[in-house]
Structure formats: structure tokens, C-alpha cells
TILODO-183477 format. One record per atom (N, C-alpha, C): residue number from 1; atom name; z, x, y. Coordinates in steps of 0.2 Angstrom, whole numbers, plus 5000, padded with zeros to 4 digits. Atoms other than C-alpha are relative to their C-alpha. Layout:
// TILODO-183477
k: NUM a: CA c3: Z c1: X c2: Y
...
This chain:
// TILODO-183477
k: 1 a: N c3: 4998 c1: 4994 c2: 4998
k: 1 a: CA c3: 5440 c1: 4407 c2: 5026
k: 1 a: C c3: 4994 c1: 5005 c2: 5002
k: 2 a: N c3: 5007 c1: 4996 c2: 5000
k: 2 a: CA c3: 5423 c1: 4414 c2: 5024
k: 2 a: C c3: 4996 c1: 5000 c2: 5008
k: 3 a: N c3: 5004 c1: 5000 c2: 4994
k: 3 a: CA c3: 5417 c1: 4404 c2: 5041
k: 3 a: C c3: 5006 c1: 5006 c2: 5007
k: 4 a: N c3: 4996 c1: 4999 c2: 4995
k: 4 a: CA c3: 5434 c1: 4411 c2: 5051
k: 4 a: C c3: 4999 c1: 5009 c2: 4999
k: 5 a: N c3: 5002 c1: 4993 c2: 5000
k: 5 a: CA c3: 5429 c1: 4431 c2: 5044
k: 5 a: C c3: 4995 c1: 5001 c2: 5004
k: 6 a: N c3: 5006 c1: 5001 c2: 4999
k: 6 a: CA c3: 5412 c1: 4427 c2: 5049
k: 6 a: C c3: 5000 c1: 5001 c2: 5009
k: 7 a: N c3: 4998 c1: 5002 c2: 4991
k: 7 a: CA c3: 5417 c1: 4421 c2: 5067
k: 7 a: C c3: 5004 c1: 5006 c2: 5003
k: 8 a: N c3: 4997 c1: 4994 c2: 4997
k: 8 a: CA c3: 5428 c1: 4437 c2: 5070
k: 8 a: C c3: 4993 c1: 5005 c2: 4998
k: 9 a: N c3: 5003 c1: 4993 c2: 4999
k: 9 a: CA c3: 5415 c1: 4450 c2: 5064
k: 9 a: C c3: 4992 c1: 4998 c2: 5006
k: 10 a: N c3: 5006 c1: 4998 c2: 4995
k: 10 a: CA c3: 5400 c1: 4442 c2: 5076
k: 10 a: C c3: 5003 c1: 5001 c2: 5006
k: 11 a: N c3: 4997 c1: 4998 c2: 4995
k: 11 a: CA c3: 5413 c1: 4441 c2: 5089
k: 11 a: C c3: 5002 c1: 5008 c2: 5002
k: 12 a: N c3: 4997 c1: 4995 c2: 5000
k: 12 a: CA c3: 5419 c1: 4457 c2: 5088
k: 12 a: C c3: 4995 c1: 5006 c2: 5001
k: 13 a: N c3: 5005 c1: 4996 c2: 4999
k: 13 a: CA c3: 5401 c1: 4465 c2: 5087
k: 13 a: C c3: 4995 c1: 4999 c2: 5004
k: 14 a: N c3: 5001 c1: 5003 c2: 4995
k: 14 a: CA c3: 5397 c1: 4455 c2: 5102
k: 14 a: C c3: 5002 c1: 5002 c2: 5005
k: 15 a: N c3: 4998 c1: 4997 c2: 4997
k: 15 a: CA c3: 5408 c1: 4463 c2: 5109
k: 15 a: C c3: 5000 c1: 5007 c2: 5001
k: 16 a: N c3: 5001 c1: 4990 c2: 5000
k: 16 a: CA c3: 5403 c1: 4482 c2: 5106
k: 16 a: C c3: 5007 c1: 5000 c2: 4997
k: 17 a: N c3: 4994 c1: 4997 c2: 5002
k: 17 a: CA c3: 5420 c1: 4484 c2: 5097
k: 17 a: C c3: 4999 c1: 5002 c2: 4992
k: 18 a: N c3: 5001 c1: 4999 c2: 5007
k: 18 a: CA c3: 5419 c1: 4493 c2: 5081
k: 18 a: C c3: 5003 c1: 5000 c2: 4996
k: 19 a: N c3: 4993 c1: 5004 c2: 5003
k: 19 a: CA c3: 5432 c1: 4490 c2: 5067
k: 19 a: C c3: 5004 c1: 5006 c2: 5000
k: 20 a: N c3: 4995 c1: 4995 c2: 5000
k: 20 a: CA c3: 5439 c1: 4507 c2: 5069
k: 20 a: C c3: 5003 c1: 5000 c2: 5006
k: 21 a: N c3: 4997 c1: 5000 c2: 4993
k: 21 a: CA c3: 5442 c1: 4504 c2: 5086
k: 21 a: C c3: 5006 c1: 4995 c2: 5000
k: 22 a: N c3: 4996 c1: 5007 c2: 5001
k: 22 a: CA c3: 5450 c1: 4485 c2: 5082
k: 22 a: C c3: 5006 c1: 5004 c2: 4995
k: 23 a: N c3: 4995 c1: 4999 c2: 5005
k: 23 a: CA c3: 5461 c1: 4493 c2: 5068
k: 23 a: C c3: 5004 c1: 5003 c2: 5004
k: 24 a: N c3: 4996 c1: 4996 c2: 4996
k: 24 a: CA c3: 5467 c1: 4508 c2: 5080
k: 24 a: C c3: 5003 c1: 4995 c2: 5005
k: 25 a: N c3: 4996 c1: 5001 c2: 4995
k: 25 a: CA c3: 5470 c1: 4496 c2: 5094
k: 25 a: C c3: 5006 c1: 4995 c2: 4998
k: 26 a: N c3: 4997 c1: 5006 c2: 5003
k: 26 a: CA c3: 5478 c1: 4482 c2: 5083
k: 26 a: C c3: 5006 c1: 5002 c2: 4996
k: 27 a: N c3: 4997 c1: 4996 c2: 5006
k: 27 a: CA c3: 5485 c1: 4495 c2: 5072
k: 27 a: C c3: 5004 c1: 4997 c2: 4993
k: 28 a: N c3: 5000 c1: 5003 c2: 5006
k: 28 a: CA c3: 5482 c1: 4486 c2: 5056
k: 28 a: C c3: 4994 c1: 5005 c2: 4997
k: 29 a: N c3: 5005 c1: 4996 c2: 5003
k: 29 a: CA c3: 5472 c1: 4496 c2: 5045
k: 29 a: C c3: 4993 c1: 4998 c2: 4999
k: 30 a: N c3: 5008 c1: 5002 c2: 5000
k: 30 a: CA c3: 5453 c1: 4496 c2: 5044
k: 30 a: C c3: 4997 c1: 4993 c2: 4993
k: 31 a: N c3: 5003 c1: 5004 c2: 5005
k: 31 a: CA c3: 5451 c1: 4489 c2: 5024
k: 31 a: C c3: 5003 c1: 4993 c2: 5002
k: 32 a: N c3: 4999 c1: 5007 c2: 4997
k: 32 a: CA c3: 5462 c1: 4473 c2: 5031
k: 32 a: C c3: 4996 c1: 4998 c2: 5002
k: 33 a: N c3: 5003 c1: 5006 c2: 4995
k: 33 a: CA c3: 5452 c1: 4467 c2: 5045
k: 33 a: C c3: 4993 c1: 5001 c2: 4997
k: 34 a: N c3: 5006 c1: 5002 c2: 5004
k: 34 a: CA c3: 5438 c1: 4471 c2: 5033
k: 34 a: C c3: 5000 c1: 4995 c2: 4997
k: 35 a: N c3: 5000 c1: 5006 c2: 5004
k: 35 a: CA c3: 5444 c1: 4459 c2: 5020
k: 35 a: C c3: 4999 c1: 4994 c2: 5004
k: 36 a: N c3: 4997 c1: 5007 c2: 4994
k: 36 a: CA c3: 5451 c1: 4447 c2: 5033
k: 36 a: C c3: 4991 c1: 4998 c2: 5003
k: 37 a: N c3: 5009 c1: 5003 c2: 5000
k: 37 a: CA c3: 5429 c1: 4448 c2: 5040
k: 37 a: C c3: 4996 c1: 4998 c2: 4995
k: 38 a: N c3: 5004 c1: 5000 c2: 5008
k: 38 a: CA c3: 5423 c1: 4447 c2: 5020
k: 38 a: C c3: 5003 c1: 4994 c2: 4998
k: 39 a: N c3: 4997 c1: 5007 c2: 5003
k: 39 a: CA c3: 5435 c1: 4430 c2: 5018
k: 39 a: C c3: 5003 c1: 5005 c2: 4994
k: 40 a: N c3: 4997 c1: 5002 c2: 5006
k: 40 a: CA c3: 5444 c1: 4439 c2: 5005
k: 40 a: C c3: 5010 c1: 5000 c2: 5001
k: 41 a: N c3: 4993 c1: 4998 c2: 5000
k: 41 a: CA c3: 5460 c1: 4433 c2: 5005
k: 41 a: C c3: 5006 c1: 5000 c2: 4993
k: 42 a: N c3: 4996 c1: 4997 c2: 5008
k: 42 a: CA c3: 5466 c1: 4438 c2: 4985
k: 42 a: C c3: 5001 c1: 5007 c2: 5002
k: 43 a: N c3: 4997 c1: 4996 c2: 5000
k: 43 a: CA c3: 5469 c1: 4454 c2: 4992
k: 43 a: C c3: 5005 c1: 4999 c2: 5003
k: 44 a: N c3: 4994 c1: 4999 c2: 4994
k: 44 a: CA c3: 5485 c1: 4450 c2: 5002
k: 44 a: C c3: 5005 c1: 4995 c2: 4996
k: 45 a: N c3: 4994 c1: 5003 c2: 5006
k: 45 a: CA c3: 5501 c1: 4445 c2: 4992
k: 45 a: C c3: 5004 c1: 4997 c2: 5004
k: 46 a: N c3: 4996 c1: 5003 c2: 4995
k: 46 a: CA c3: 5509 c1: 4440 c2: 5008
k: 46 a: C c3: 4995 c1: 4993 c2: 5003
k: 47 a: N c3: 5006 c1: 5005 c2: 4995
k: 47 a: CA c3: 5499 c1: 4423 c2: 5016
k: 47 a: C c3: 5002 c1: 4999 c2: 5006
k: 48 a: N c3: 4995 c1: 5000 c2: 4993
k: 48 a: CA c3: 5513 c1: 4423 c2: 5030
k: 48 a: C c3: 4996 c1: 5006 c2: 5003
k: 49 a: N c3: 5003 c1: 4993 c2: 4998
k: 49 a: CA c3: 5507 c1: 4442 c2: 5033
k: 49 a: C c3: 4993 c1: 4999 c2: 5003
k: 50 a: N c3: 5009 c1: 5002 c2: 4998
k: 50 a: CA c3: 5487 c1: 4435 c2: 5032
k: 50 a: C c3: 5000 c1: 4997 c2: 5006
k: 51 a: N c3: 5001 c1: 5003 c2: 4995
k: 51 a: CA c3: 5492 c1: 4423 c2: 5044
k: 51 a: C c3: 5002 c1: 5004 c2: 5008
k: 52 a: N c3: 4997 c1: 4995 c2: 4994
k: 52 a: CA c3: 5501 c1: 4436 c2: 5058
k: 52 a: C c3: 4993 c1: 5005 c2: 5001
k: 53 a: N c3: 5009 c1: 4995 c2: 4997
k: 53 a: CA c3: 5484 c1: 4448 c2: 5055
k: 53 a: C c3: 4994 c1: 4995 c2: 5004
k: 54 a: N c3: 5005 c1: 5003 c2: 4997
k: 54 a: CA c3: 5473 c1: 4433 c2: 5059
k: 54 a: C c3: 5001 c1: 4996 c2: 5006
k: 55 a: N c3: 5000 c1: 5001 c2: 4995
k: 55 a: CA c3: 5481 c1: 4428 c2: 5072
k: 55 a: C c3: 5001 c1: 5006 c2: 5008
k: 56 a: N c3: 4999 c1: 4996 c2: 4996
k: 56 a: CA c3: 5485 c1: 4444 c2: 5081
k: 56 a: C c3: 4990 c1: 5003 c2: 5001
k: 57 a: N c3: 5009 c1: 4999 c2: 5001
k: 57 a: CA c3: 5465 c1: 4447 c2: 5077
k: 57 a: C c3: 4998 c1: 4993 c2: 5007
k: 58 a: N c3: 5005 c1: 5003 c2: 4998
k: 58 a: CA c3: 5459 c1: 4432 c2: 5083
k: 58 a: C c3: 5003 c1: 4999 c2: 5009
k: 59 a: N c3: 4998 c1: 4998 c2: 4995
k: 59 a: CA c3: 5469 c1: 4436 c2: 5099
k: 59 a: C c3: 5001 c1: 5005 c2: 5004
k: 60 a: N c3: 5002 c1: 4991 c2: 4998
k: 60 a: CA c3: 5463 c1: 4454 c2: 5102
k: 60 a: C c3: 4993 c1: 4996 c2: 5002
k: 61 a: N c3: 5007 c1: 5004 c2: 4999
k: 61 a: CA c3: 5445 c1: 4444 c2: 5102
k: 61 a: C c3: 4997 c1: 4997 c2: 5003
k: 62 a: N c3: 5002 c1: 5007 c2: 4994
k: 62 a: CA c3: 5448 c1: 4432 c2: 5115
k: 62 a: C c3: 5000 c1: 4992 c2: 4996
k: 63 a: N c3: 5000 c1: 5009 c2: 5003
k: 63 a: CA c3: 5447 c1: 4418 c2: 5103
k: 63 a: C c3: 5006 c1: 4995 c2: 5000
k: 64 a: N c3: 4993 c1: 5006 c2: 4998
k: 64 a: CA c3: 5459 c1: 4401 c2: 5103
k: 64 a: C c3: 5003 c1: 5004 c2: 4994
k: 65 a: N c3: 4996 c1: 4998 c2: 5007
k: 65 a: CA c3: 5470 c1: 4408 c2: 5090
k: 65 a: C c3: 5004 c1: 4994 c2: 4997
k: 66 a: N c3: 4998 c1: 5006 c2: 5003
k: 66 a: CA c3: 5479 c1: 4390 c2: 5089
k: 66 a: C c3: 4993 c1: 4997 c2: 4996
k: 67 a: N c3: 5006 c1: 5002 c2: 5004
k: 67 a: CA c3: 5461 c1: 4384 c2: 5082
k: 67 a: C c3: 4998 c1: 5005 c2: 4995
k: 68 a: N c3: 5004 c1: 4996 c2: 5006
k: 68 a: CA c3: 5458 c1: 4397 c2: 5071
k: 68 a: C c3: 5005 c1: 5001 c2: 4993
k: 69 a: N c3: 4994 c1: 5000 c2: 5005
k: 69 a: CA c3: 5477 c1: 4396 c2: 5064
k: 69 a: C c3: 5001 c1: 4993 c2: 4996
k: 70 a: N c3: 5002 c1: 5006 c2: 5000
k: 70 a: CA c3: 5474 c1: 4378 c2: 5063
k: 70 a: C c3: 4994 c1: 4998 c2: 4993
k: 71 a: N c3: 5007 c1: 5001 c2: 5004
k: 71 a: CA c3: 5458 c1: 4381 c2: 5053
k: 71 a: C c3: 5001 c1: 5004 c2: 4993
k: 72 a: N c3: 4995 c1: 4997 c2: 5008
k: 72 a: CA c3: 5467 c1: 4391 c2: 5039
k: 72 a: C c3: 5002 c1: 4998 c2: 4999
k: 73 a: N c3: 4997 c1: 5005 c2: 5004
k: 73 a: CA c3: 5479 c1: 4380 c2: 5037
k: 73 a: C c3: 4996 c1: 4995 c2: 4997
k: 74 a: N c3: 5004 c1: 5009 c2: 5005
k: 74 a: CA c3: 5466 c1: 4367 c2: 5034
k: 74 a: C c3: 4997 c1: 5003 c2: 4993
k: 75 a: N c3: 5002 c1: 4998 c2: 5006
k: 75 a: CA c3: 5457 c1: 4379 c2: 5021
k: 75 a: C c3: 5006 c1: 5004 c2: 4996
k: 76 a: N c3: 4997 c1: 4997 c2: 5006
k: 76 a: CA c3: 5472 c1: 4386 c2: 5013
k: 76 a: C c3: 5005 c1: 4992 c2: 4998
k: 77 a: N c3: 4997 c1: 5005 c2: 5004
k: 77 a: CA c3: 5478 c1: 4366 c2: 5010
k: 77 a: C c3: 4996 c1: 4997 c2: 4995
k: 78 a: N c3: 5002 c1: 5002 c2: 5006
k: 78 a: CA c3: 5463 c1: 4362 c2: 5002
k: 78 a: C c3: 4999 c1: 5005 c2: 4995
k: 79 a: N c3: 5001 c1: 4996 c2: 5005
k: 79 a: CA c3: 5462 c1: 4378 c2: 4992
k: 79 a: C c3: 5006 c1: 4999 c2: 4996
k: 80 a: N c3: 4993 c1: 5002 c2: 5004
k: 80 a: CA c3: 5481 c1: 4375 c2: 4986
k: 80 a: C c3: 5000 c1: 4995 c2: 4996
k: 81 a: N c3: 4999 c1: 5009 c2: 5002
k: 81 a: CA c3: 5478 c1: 4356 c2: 4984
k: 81 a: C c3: 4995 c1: 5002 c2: 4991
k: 82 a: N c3: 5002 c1: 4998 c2: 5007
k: 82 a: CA c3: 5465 c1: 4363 c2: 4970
k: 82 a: C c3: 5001 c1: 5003 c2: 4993
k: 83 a: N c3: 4997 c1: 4997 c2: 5005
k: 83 a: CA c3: 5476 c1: 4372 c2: 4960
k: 83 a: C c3: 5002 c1: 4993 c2: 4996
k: 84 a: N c3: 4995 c1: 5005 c2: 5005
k: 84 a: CA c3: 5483 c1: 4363 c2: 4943
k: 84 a: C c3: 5006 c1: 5000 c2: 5002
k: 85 a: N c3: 4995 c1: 5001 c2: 5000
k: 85 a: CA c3: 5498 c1: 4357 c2: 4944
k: 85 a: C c3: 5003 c1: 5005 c2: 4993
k: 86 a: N c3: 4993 c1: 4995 c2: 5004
k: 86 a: CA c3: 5505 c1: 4366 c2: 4927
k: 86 a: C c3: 4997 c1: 5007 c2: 5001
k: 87 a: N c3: 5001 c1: 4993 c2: 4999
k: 87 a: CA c3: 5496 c1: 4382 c2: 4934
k: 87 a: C c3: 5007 c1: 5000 c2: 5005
k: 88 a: N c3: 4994 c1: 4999 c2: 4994
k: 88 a: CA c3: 5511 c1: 4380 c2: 4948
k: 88 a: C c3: 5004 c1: 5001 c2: 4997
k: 89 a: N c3: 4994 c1: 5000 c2: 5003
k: 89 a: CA c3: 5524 c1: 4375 c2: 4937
k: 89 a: C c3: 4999 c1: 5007 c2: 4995
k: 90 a: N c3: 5000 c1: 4994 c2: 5002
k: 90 a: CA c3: 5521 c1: 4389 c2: 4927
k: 90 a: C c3: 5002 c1: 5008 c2: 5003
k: 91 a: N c3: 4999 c1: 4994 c2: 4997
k: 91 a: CA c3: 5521 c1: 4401 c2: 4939
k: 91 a: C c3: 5007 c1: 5001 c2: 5006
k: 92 a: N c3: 4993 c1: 5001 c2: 4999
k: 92 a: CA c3: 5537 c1: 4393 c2: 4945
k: 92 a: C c3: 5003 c1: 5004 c2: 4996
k: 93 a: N c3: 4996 c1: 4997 c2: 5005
k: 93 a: CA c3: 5544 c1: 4398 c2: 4928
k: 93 a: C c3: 4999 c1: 5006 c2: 5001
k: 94 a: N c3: 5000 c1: 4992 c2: 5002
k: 94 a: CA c3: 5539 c1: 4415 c2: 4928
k: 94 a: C c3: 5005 c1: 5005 c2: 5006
k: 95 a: N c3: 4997 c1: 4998 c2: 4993
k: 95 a: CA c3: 5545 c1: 4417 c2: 4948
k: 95 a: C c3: 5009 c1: 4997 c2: 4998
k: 96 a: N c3: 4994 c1: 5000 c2: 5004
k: 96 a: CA c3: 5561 c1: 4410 c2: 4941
k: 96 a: C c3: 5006 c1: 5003 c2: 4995
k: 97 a: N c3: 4999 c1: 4995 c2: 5004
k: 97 a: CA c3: 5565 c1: 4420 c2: 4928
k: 97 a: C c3: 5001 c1: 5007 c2: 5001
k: 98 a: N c3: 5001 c1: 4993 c2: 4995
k: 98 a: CA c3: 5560 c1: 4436 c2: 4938
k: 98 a: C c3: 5006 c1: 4999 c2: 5003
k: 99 a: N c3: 4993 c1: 4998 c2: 4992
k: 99 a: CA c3: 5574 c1: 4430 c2: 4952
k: 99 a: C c3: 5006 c1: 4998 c2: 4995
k: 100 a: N c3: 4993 c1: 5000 c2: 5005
k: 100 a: CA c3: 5588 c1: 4426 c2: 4937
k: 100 a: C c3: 5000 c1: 5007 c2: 4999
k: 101 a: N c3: 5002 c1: 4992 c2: 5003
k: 101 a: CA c3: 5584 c1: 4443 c2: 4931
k: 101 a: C c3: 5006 c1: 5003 c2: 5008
k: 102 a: N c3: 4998 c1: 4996 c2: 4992
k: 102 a: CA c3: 5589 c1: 4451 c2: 4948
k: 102 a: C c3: 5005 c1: 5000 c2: 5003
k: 103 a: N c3: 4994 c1: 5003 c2: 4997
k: 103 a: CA c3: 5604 c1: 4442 c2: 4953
k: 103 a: C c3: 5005 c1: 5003 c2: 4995
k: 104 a: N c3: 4996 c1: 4998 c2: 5006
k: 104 a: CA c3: 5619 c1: 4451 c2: 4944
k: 104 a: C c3: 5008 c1: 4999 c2: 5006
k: 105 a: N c3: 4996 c1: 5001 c2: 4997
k: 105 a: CA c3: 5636 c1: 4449 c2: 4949
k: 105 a: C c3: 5006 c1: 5005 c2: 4995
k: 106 a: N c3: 4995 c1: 4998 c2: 5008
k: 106 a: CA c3: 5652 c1: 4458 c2: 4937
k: 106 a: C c3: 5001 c1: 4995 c2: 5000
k: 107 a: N c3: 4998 c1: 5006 c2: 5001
k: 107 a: CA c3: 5655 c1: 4441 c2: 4934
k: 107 a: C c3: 4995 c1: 4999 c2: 4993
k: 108 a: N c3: 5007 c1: 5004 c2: 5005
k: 108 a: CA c3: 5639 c1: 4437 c2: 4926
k: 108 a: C c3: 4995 c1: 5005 c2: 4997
k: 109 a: N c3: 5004 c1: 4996 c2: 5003
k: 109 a: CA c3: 5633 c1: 4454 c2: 4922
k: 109 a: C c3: 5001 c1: 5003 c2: 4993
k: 110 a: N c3: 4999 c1: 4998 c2: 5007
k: 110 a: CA c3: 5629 c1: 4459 c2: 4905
k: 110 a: C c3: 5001 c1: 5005 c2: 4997
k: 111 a: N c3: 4999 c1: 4995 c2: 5001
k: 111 a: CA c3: 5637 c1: 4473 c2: 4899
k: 111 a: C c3: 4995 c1: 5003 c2: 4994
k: 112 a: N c3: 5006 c1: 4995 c2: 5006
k: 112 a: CA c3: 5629 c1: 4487 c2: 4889
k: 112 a: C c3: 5004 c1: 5001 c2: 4994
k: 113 a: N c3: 4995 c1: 5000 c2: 5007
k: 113 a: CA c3: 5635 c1: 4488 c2: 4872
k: 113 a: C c3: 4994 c1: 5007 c2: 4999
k: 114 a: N c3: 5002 c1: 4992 c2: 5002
k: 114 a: CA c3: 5633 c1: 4508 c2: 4868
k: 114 a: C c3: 5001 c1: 5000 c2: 4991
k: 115 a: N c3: 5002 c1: 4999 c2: 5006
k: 115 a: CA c3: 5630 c1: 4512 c2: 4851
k: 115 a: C c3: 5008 c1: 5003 c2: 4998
k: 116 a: N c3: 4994 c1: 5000 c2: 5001
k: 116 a: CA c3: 5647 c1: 4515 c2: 4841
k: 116 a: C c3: 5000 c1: 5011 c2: 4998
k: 117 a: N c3: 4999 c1: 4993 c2: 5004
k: 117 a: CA c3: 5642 c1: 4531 c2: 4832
k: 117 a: C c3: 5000 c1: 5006 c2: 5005
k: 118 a: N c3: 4999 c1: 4994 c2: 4996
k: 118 a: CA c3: 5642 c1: 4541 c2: 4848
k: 118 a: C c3: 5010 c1: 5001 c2: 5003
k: 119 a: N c3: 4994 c1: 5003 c2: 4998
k: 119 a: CA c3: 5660 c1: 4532 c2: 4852
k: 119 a: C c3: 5004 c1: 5006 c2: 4994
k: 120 a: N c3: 4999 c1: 4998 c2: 5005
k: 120 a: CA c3: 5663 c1: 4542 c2: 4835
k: 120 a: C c3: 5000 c1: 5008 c2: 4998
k: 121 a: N c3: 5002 c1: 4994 c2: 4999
k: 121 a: CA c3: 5654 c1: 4557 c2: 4837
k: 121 a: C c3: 5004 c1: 5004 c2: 5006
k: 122 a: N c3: 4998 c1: 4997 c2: 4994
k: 122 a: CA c3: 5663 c1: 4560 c2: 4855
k: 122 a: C c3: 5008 c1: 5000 c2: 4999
k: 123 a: N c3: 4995 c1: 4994 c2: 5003
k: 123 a: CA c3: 5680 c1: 4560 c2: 4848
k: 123 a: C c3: 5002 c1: 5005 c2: 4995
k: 124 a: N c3: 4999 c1: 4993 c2: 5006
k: 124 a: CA c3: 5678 c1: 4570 c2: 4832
k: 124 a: C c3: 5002 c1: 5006 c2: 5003
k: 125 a: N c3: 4997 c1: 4993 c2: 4994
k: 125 a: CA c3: 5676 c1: 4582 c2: 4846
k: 125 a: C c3: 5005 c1: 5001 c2: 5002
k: 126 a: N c3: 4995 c1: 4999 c2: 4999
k: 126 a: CA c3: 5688 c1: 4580 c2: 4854
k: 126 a: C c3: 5005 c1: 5001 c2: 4996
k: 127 a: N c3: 4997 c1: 4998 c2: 5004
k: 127 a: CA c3: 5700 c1: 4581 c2: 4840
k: 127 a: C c3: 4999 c1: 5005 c2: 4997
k: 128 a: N c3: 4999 c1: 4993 c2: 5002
k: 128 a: CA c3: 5693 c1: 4595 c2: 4832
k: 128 a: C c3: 4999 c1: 5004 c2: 5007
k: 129 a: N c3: 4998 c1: 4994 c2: 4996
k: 129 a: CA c3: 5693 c1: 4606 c2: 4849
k: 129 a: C c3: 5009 c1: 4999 c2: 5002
k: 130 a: N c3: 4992 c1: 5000 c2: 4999
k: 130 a: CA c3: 5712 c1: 4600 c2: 4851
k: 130 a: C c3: 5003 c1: 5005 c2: 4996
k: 131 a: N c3: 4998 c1: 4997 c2: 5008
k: 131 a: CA c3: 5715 c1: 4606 c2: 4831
k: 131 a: C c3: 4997 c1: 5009 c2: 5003
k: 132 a: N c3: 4999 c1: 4995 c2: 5000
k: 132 a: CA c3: 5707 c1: 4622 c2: 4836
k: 132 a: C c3: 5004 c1: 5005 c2: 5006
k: 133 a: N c3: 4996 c1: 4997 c2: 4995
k: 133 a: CA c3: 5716 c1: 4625 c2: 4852
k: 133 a: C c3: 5006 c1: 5002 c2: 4998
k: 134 a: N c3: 4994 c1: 4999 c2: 5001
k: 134 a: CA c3: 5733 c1: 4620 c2: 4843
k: 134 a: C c3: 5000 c1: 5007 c2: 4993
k: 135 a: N c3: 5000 c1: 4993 c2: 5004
k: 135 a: CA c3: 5728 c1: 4633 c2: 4829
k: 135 a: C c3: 4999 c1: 5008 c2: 5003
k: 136 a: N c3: 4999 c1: 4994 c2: 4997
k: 136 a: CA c3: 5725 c1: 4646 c2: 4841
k: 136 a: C c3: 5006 c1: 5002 c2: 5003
k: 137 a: N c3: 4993 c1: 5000 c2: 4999
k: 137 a: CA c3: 5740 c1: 4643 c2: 4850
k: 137 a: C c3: 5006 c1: 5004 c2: 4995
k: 138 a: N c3: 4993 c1: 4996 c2: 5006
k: 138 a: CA c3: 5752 c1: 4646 c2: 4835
k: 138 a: C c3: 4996 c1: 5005 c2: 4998
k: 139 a: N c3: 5001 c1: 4996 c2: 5002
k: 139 a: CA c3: 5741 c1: 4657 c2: 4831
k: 139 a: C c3: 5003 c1: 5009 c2: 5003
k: 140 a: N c3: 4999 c1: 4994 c2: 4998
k: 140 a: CA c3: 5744 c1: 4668 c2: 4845
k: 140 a: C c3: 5009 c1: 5002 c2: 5002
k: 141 a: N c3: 4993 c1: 5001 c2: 4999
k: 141 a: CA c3: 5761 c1: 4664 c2: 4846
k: 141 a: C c3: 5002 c1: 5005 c2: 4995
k: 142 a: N c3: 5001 c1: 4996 c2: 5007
k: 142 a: CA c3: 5761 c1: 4672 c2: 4827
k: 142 a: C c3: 5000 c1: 5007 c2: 5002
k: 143 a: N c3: 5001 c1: 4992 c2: 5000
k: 143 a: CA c3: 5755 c1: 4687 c2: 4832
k: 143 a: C c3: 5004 c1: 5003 c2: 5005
k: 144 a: N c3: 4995 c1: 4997 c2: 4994
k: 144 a: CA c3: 5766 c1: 4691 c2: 4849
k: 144 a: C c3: 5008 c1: 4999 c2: 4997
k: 145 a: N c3: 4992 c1: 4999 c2: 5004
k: 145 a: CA c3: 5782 c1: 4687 c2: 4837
k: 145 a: C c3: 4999 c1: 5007 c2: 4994
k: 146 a: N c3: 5003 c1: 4995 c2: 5002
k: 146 a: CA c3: 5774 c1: 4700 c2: 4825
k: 146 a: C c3: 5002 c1: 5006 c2: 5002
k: 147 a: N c3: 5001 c1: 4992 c2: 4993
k: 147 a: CA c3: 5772 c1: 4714 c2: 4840
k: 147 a: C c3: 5007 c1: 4999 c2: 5000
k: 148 a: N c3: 4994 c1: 5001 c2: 4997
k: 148 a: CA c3: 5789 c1: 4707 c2: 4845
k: 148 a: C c3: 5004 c1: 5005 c2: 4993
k: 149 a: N c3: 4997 c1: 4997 c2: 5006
k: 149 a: CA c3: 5795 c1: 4713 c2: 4828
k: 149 a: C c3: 5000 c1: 5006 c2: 4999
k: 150 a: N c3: 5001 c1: 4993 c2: 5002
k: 150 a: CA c3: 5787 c1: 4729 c2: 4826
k: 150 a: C c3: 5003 c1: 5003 c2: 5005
k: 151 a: N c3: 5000 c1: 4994 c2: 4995
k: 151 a: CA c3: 5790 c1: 4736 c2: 4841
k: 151 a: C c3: 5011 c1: 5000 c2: 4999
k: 152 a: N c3: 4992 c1: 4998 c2: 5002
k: 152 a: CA c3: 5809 c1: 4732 c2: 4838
k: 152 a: C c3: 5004 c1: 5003 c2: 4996
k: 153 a: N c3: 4998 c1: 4996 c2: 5004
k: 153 a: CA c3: 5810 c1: 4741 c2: 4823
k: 153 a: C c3: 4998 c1: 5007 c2: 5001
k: 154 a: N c3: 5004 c1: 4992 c2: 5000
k: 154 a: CA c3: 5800 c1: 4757 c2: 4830
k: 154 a: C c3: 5005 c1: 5003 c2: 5003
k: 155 a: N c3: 4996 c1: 4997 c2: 4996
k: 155 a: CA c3: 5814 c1: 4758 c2: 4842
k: 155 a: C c3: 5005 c1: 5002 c2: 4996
């Protein structure tokens, strides 16, 4: 990766173009096509996306961009081929796990189990604001039979 950065920044400063001018024309940002000339490709979480920048690069540049797409693939098979095998599977399981996680369905989703003592707390309430409504009621009822009384005997 280090010779295919290398190869675009003599190109590109061969060409009097500066990287602010490539980023504007390209309109990829300036620290990309930094990294993309420093070989680093652990900054970019997409490899497909690295592959689009470096081909749209090596194609603003005049360069074969089949040959240069070609020459990443060959260095990102022997950099993968380097990896362990149980660093993979590992990182299977964790990418695994992540995308179960994710997937919910009312089927297969798990409900939430709410703590009981608010289930407990939240009718108390309600029954005593029933209790005091129904005590106000007859309460008031009480007193307009009352009034109803007195004013009957005043007459």
C-alpha cells in the first residue's frame, strides 16, 4: 500500500497539483487522500470505500487504475492471508453476536419486565384518588341535601 500511496503523491506533485486542489476536485476530503499517500490504510473502516477513493484517485492522475486496483487487491490478500485464523473467528463471533443483538422481531423480541413495585405504587393511586373523589361526591351530595333542608324549613 505504502509503494501505491507513494506512486500517487509523486504523481500528483509532478503534476503541480496540490492535495487541496485534488481533494476540492475529487471532493474527498484532504486527511483521506493524505492517508490513502502515507499507505495508511487502518484509518478506513470501509475497504470497499478505500477501494472507490483509490480508484477514483488513481483516475484523476492519469494513472491505469485497473493496475493500481489490481495491486491492492494483491497487497490486501497477502495482508489478510497474514492474519490468524482464531483472530477471524473471533472476530466472527463478536460480529455475530452484534448482528443477533440487532435483529428483533415481536416474535423473538424480549420483553421488558418492569419492576412490580411501581405496578403497586401506580394503583394505590389510583384507588385512593377514586376513594377521595367518591368521598367528595357524597360529601357534596351531604351538604346540598342539608341546604335543601334548611331552606325548606325557613320558608
Amino acid at each position: 500500500m505504502n509503494e501505491i500511496g507513494k506512486l500517487f503523491r509523486v504523481t500528483r506533485e509532478e503534476a503541480g497539483v496540490s492535495i487541496t486542489e485534488a481533494s476540492k476536485d475529487l471532493d474527498i476530503k484532504e486527511v483521506i487522500l493524505e492517508n490513502i499517500e502515507d499507505g495508511n490504510i487502518g484509518c478506513f473502516k470501509d475497504i470497499f470505500v478505500l477501494k472507490d477513493y483509490i480508484y477514483n484517485y488513481s483516475k484523476y492522475l492519469g494513472i491505469d487504475s485497473d493496475k493500481v486496483i489490481d495491486d491492492f487487491n494483491e497487497y490486501m490478500f497477502e495482508y489478510t492471508s497474514k492474519i490468524p485464523i482464531k483472530d477471524i473467528e473471533h472476530q466472527m463471533e463478536v460480529q455475530n453476536k452484534a448482528e443477533k443483538k440487532e435483529i428483533s422481531s415481536p416474535y423473538t423480541k424480549e420483553s421488558k419486565k418492569y419492576n412490580k413495585s411501581w405496578y403497586v405504587f401506580f394503583y394505590t393511586v389510583i384507588i385512593l384518588l377514586i376513594l377521595v373523589l367518591a368521598f367528595w361526591s357524597i360529601r357534596q351530595i351531604t351538604i346540598s341535601r342539608e341546604t335543601a333542608t334548611v331552606i325548606s324549613y325557613v320558608k
